[in-house]
Backbone bond lengths (Angstrom), bond angles and torsions (degrees), N, CA, C in turn:
res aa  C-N    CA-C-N  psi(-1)  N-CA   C-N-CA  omega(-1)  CA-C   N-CA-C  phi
1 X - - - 1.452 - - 1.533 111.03 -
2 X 1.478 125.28 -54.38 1.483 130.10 -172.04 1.596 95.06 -54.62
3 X 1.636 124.82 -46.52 1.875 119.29 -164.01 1.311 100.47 -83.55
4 X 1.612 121.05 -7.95 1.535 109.50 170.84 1.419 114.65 -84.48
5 X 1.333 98.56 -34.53 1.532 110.34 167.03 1.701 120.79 -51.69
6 X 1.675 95.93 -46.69 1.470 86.49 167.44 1.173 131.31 -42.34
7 X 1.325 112.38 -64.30 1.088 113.53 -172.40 1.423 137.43 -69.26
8 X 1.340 107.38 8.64 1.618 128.51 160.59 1.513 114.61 -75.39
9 X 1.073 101.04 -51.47 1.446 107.70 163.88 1.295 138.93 -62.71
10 X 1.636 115.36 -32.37 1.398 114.00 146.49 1.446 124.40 -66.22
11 X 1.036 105.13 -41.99 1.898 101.74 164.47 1.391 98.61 -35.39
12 X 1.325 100.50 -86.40 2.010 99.43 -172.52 1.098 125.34 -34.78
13 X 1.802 119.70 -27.34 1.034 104.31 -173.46 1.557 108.02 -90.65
14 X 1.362 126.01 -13.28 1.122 127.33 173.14 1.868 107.91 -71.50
15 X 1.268 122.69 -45.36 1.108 112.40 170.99 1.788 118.61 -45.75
16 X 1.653 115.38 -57.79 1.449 107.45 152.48 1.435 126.20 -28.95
17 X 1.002 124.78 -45.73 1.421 133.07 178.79 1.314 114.94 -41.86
18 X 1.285 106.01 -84.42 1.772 135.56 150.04 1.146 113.17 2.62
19 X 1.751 112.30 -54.67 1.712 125.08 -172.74 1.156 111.68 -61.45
20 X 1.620 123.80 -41.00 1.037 110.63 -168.97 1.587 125.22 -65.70
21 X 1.381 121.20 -37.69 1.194 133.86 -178.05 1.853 106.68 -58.70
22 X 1.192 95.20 -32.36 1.863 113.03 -175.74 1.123 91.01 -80.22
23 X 1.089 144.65 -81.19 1.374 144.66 -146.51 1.721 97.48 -54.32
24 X 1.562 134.31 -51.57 0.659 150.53 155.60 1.623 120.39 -5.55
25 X 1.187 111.68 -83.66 1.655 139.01 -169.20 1.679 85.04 -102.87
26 X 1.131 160.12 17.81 1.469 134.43 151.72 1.238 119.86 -135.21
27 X 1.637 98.21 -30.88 1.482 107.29 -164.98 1.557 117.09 95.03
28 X 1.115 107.53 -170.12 1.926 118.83 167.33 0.930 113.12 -58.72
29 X 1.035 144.10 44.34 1.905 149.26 159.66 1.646 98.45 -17.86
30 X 0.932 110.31 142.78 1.957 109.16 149.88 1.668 103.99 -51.33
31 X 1.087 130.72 -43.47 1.606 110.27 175.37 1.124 116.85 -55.56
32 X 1.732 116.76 -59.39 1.337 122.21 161.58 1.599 113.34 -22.35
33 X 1.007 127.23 -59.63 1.428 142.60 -142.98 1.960 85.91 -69.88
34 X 1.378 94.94 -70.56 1.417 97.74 179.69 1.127 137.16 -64.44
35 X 1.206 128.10 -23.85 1.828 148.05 138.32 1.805 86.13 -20.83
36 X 1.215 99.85 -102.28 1.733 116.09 -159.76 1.462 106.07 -37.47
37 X 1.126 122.62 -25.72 1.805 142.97 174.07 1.300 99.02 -59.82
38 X 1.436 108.57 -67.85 1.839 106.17 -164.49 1.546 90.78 -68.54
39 X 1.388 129.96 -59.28 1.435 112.67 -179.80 1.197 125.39 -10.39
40 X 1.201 120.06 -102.12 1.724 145.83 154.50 1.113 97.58 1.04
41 X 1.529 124.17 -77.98 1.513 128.33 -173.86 1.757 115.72 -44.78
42 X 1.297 117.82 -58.71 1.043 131.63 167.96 1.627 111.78 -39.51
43 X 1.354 112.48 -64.65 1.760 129.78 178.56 1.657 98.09 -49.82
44 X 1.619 130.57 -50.86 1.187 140.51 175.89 1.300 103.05 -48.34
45 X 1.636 128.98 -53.93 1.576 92.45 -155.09 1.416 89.62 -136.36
46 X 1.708 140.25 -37.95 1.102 123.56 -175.45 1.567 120.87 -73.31
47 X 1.043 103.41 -22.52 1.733 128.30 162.66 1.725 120.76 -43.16
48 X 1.549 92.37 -51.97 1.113 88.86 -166.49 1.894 124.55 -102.45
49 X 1.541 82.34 -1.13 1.713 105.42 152.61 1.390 131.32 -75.06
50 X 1.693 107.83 -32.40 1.830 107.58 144.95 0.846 106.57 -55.49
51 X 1.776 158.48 -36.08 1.049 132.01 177.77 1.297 117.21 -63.18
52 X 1.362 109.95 -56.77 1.330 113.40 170.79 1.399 121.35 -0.24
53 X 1.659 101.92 -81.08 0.970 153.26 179.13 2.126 96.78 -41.87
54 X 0.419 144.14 -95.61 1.368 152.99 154.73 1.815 103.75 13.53
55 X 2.045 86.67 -75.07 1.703 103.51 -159.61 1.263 103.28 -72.43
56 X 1.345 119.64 -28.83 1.099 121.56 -169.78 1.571 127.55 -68.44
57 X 1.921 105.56 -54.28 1.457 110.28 -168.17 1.619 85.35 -106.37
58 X 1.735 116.31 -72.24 1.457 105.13 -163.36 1.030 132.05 -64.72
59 X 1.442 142.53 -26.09 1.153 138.08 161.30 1.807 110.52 -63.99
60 X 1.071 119.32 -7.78 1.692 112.71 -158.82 1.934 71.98 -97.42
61 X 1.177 110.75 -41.11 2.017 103.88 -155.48 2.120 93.47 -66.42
62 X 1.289 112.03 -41.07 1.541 116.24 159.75 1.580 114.38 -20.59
63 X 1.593 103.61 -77.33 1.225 114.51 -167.31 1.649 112.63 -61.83
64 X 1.133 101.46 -30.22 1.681 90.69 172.62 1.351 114.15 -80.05
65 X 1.422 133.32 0.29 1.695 112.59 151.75 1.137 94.91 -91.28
66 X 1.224 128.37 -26.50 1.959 105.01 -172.40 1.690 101.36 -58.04
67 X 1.457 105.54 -33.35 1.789 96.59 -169.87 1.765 104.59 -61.48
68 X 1.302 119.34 -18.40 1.568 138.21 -169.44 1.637 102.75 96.29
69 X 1.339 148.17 51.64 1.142 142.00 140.09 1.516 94.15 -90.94
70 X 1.866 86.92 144.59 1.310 100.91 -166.04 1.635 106.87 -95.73
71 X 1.289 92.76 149.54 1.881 86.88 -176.38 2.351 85.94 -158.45
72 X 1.248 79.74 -178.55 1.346 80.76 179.84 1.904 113.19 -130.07
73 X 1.506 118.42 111.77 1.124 120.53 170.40 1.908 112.78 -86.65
74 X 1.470 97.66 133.70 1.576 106.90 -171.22 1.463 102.01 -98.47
75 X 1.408 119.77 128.51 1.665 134.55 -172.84 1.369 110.63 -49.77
76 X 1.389 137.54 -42.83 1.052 138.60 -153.66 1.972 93.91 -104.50
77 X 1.624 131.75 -13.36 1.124 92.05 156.25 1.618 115.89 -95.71
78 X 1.298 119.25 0.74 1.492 114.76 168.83 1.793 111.62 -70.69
79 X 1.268 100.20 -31.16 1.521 91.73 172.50 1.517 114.44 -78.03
80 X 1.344 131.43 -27.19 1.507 136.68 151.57 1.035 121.42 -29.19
81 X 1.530 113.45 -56.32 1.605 129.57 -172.81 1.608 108.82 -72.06
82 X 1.155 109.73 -35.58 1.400 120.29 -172.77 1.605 124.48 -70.44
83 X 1.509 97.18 -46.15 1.344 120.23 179.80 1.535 95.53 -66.53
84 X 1.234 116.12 -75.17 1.879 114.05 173.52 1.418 96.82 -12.48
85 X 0.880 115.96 -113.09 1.682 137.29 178.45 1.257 122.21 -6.54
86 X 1.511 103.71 -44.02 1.780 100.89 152.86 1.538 121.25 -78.51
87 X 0.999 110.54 -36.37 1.680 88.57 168.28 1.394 113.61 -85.10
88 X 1.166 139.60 7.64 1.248 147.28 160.12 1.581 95.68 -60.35
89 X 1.539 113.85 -82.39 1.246 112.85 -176.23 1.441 133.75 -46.74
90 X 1.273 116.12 -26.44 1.059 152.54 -170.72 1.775 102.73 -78.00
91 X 1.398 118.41 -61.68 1.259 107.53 170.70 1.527 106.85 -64.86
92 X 1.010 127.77 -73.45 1.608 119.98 -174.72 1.154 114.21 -14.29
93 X 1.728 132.22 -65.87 1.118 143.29 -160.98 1.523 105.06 -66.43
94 X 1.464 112.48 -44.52 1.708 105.35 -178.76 1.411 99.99 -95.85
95 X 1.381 134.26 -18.19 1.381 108.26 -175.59 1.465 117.68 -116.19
96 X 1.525 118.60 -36.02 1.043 122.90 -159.55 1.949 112.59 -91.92
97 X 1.426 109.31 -23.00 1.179 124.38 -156.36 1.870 94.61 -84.90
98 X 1.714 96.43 -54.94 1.627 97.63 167.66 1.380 116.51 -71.13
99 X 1.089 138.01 -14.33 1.949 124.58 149.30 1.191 95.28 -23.77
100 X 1.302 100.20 -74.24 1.523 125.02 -131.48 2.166 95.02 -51.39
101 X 1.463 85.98 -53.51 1.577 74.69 179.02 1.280 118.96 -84.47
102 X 0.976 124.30 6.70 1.949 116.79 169.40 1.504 100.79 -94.90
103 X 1.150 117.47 -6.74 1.283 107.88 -168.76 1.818 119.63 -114.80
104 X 1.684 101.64 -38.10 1.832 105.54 158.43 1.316 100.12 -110.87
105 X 1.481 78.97 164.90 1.400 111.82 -167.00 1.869 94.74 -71.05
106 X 1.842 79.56 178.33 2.094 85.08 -177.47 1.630 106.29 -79.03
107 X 1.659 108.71 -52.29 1.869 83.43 173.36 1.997 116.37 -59.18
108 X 0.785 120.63 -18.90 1.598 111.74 178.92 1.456 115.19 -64.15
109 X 1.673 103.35 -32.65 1.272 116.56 171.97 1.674 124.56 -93.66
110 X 1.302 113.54 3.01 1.640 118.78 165.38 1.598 86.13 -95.10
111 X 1.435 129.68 -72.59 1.125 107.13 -177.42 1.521 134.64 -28.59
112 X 1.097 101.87 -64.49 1.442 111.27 170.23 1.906 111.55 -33.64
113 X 1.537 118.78 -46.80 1.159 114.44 -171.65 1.516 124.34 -91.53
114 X 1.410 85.26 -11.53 2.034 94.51 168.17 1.744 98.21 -73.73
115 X 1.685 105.99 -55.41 1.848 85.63 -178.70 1.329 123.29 -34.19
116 X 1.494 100.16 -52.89 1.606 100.38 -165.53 1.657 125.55 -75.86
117 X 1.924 94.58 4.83 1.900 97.06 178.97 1.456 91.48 -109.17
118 X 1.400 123.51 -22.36 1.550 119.28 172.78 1.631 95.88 -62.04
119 X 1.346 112.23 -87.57 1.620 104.57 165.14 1.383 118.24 15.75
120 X 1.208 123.25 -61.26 1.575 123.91 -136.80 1.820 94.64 -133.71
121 X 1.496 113.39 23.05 1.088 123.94 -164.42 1.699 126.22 18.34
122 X 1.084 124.06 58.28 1.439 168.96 166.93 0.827 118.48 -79.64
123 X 1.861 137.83 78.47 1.488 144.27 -173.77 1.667 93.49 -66.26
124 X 1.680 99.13 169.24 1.541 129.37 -167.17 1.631 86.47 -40.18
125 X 1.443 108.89 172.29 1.199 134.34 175.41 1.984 95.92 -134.80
């Protein structure tokens, strides 16, 4: 479920991708419009059921060997999980993070970064 999930999410993120070149040479098209629509929507709810998915079962089955119940983790899905996660991070940093600034403005983007230090209760910088 989580690598099928992936790959929903790379879809989306490739559709993001896409936008930029569009947004570019057309602007907000009605496709545009609806692209960034299914995004969001998608990020809203199937998104956040991979998390689910995560906080819920695999990270919780983790913590019970950290408590020392014994269970058995297999190498090749920790290297699964791992690898995800680096190219997870990995796209953000080269693709998604520079959108963000070619694409909003600088108060959209201080805003944007006070949420996420309010968030994380994180006074001014």
């Amino acid at each position: 479920m989580l690598s099928a999930c992936h790959l929903r999410i790379e879809r989306q993120c490739a559709t993001l991708r896409r936008l930029v070149p569009h947004l570019a040479a057309h602007g907000a098209t009605e496709d545009a419009r609806t692209a960034a629509a299914n995004v969001m929507r998608y990020f809203d709810s199937s998104a956040l059921q991979h998390h689910a998915d995560e906080e819920e079962d695999l990270f919780p089955a983790l913590e019970r060997i950290a408590a020392g119940t014994s269970a058995r983790l297999a190498s090749d899905d920790v290297e699964a999980l791992i690898g995800r996660y680096e190219r997870h991070i990995e796209r953000e940093e080269k693709e998604l993070l520079p959108m963000a600034v070619r694409l909003l403005s600088d108060d959209e983007l201080a805003r944007i970064g006070r949420a996420m230090r309010e968030r994380r209760g994180i006074g001014a910088v």
